[in-house]
Each structure stands twice: as structure tokens, then as C-alpha cells.
C-alpha positions in Angstrom: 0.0 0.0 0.0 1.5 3.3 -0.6 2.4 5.9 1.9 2.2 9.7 2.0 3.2 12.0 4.9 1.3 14.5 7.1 3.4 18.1 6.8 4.0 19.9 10.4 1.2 21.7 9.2 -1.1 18.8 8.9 -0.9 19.1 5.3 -1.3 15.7 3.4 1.2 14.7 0.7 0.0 11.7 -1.2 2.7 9.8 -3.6 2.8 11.6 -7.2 1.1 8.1 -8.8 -1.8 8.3 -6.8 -2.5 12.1 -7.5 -2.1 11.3 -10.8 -4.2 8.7 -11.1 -7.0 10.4 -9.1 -6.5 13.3 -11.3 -5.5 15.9 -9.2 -3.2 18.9 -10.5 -1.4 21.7 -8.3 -4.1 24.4 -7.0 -7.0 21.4 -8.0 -10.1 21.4 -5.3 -11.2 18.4 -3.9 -13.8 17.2 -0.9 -13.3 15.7 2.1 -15.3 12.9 4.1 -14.5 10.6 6.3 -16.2 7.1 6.0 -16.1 4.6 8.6 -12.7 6.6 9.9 -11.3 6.7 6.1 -10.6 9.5 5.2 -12.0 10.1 1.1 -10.6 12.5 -1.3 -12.5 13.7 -3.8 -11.3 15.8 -6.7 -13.9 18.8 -7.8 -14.0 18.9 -11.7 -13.6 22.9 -12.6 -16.0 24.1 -15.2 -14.6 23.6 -18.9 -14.3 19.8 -17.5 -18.1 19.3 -17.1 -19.0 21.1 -20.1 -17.3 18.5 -22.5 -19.0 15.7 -20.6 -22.2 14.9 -22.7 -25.5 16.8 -21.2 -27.9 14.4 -18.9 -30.7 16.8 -19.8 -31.5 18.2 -23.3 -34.3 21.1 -23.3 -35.3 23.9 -25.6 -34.7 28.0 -25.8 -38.5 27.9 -25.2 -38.7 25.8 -22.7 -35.7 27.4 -20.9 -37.7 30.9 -21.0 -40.3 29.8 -20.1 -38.8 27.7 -17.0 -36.9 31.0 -15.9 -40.2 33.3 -16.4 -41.9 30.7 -14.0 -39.2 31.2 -11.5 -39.0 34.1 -11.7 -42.7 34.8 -11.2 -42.2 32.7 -8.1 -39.4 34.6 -6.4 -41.4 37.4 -6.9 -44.6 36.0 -5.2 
């Protein structure tokens, strides 16, 4: 199993191969949790990342104006 070291800090250096394979980059963001006293890194995909994945929901100009006039309406209400 691979090791990493905990900086006087507290900061966490994980082995280079293990960054790279769970994507991470310098200045990347990730999430925390701990699970059953793991604790799980997860890396935050930035913005020009999710828009090349493939979108889960197609929908219309129309349907978008009229989804945002509705809102809209009922923020106001």
C-alpha cells in the first residue's frame, strides 16, 4: 500500500502516482469525508471539465424561457 506523509502543518502529501491517477493537478479542489474513519478525497471537476461531458438533460430556448419566467414569477410572489 503506498504511503504519503502528514506536513508539520497537517498538510497531506499523497505519492505523485496516486495524484495522478486520481486526477489531481497543483491548486486542484477536492472534498473531504470521512467514511467509517477513512478519510476520502475527492477531486472537484472545474468548469470547462463538465461542459465536455455529454449533457444528462436536453431542453429547448423555449422551454428554458419559459422555465426561468416561472421562477422568476415565483421569487417574486
Amino acid at each position: 500500500m503506498p504511503e504519503g506523509r502528514v506536513g508539520t502543518k497537517g498538510e497531506l502529501f499523497p505519492p505523485k502516482n496516486l495524484r495522478e491517477q486520481a486526477g489531481l493537478k497543483p491548486y486542484s479542489k477536492v472534498n473531504y469525508r470521512v467514511e467509517g474513519g477513512r478519510l476520502i478525497v475527492e477531486s472537484i471537476p472545474r468548469l470547462h471539465e463538465l461542459m465536455k461531458q455529454p449533457s444528462d438533460v436536453e431542453i429547448s430556448i423555449s422551454e428554458f424561457k419559459h422555465s426561468r419566467r416561472e421562477l422568476s414569477r415565483r421569487a417574486e410572489a
